[in-house]
C-alpha positions as CSV (number, residue, x, y, z in Angstrom):
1,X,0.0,0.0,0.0
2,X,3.0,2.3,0.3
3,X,4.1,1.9,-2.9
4,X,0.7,3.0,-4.0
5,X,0.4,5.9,-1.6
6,X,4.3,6.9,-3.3
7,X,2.6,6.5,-6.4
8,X,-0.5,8.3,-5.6
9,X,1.6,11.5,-4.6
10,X,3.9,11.6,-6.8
11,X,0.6,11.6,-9.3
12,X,-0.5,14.3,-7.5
13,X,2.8,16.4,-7.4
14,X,3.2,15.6,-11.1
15,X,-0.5,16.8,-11.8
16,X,0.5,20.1,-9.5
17,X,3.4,20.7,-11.5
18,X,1.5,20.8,-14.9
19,X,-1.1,22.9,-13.4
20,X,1.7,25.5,-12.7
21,X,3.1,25.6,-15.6
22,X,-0.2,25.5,-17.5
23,X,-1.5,28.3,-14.9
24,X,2.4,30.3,-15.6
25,X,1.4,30.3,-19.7
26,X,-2.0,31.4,-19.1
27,X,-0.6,34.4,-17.2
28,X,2.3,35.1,-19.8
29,X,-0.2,34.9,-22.5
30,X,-3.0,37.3,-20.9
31,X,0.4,39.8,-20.0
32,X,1.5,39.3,-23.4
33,X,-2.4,40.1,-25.2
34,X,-2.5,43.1,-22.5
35,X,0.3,44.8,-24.2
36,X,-0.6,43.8,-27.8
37,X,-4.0,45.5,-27.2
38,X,-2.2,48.7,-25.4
39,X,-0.1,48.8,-28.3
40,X,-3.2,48.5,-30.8
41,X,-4.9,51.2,-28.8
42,X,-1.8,53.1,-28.8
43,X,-1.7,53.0,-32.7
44,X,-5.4,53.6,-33.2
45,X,-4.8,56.6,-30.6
46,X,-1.9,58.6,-32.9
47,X,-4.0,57.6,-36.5
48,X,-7.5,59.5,-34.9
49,X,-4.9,62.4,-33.4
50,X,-2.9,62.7,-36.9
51,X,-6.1,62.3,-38.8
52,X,-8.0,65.1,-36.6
53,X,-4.7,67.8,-36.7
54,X,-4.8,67.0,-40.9
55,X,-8.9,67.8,-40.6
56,X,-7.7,70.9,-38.1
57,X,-4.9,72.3,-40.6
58,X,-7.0,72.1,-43.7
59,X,-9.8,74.4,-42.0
60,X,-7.2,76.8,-40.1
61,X,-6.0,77.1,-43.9
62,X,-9.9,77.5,-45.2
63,X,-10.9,80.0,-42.9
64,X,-7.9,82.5,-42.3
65,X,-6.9,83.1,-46.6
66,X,-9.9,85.3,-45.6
67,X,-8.4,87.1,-42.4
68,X,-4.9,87.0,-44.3
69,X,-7.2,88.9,-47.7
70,X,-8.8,92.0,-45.4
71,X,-5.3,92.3,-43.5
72,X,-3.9,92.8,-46.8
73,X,-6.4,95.0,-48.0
74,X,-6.5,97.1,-45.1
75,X,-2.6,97.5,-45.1
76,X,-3.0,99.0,-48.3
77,X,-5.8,101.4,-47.1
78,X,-3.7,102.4,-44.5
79,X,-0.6,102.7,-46.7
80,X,-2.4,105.1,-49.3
81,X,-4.0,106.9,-46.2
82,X,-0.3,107.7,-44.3
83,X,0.8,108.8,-48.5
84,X,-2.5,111.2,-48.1
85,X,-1.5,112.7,-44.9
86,X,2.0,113.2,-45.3
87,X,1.4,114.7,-49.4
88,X,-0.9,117.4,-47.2
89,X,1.5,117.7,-44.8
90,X,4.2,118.9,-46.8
91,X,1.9,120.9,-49.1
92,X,0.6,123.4,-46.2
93,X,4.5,122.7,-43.9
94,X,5.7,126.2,-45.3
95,X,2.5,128.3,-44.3
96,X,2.4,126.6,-41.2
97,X,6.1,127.3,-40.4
98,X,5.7,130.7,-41.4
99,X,2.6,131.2,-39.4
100,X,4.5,130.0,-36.4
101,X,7.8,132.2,-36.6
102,X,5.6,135.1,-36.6
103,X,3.9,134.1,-33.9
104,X,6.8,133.7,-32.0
105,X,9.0,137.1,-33.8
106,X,6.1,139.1,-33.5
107,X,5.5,139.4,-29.8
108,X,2.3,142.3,-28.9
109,X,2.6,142.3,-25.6
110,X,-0.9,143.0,-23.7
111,X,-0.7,144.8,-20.3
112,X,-3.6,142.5,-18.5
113,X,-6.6,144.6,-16.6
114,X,-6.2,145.2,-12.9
115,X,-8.8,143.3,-11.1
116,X,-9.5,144.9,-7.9
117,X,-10.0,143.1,-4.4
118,X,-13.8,143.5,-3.6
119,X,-14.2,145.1,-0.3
């Protein structure tokens, strides 16, 4: 009966073992799917990002040619304005410097009235 009992539990430890090691795959394999899937997600993650900052350009692009048009425009507007002002600027400088070195040549002075403390 010993020799069956040995037999027995050495069965047993034998079975044991092969459980382990069947138990040890499993856990490789569901550690190894785990990162597959993470990677997978990972890859999916960066195509929907590139794919939405391609979508994000191409109407950034779309909608400010029209900002990029009236900036342009009203640069040249203001260009032909400063051209205006400085063309009348120079046309009346003379009169205006004239008009001010008499001003300041031709001194009248004015004796002011004598205001008187009330009482």
């Amino acid at each position: 009966m010993s020799a069956q009992n040995s037999a027995g539990i050495q069965t047993l430890l034998d079975a044991e073992r092969e459980a382990q090691k069947i138990v040890q795959r499993a856990r490789e394999y569901r550690t190894k799917r785990v990162k597959e899937a993470r990677d997978e997600a990972k890859k999916e993650i960066d195509a929907y990002k590139k794919s939405k900052d391609d979508e994000f350009k191409k109407f950034e692009s779309e909608h400010t040619s029209g900002n990029k048009k009236a900036e342009e425009d009203a640069n040249k507007d203001a260009e032909q304005k400063i051209k205006e002002i400085r063309a009348a600027g120079k046309k009346g400088q003379d009169a205006v410097v004239k008009d001010l070195l008499n001003a300041v040549f031709d001194v009248k002075p004015v004796v002011p009235e004598r205001i008187e403390a009330p009482k």
